[in-house]
N, C-alpha and C positions, 0 to 999 in steps of 0.2 A: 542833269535831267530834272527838269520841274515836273511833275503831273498835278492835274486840278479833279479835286472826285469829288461830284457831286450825290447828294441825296434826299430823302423825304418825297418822292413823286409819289402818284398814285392818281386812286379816283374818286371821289368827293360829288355828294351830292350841291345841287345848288346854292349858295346861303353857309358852305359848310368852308373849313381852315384846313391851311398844308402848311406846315413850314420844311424850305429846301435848305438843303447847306454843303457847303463848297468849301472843302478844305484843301490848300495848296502844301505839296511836299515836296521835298527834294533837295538840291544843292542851293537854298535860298538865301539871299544877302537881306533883302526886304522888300516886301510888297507893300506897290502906294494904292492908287486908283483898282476896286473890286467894283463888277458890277453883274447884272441878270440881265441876259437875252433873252427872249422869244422865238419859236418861228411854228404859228400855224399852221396847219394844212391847206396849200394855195396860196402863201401868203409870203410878203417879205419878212426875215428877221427883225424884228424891231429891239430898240431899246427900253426893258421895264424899270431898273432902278440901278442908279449907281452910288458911289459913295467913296470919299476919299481917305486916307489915312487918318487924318486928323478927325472924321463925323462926319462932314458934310456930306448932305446927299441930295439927288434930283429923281424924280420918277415922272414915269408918260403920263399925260394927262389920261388914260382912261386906268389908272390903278393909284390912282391919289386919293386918299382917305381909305383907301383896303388892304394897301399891301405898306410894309414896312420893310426895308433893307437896313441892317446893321451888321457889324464887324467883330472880331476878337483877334488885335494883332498880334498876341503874344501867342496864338493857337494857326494864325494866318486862313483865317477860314470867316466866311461872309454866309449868312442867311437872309430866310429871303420868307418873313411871316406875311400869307396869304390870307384876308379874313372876306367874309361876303364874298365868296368865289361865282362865279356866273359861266354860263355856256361858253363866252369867246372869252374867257379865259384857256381855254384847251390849246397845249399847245406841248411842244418839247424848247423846255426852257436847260441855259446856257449859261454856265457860269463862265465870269471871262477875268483877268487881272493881269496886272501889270507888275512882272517880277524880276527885280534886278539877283543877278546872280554871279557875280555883280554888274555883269552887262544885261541892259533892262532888251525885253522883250513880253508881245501881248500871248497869253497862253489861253488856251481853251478845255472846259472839260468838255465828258463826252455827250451832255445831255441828258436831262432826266424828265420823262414823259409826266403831263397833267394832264386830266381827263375830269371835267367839270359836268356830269349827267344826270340827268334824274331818271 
């Protein structure tokens, strides 16, 4: 049994920083591909940043230059630094990864609420 916990939500005025983090446990062989969801109120889930085993990472074009997603595989857990946070940033964001165990499958945590208000 794999679980993914994530944490650091909260509420944050505008202009202001969260960092989430998403540590994966369980019967784990290794995790490649981590990444952060979204899903606004009204809205579809989208993708905010991903990142592969190796570094490499891609983020949605409206959180490039503010957020940073990186990794520590030897902890298997991905963060997720929020800086210049804005209103439609609000959202319950989703840690997601791909963990072989040794048969690979995508796992989900349970979400952790951001609230962006002045």
């Amino acid at each position: 049994q794999v679980q993914l916990v994530e944490s650091g939500g909260g509420s944050v005025q505008p202009g202001g920083s969260l960092r989430l983090s998403c540590a994966a446990s369980g019967s784990i062989f290794r995790v490649n591909a981590m990444a952060w969801y979204r899903r606004a109120p009204g809205k579809e889930r989208e993708l905010v940043a991903a990142i592969t085993r190796s570094g490499s990472s891609n983020y949605a074009d409206s959180v490039k230059g503010r957020f940073t997603i990186s990794r520590d595989n030897a902890k298997n857990t991905v963060y997720l630094q929020m800086n210049s946070l804005k209103p439609d940033d609000t959202a319950v964001y989703y840690c997601n990864a791909e963990v072989g165990t040794p048969r690979w499958n995508d796992y989900w945590g349970q979400g952790t609420q951001v609230t962006v208000s002045s």
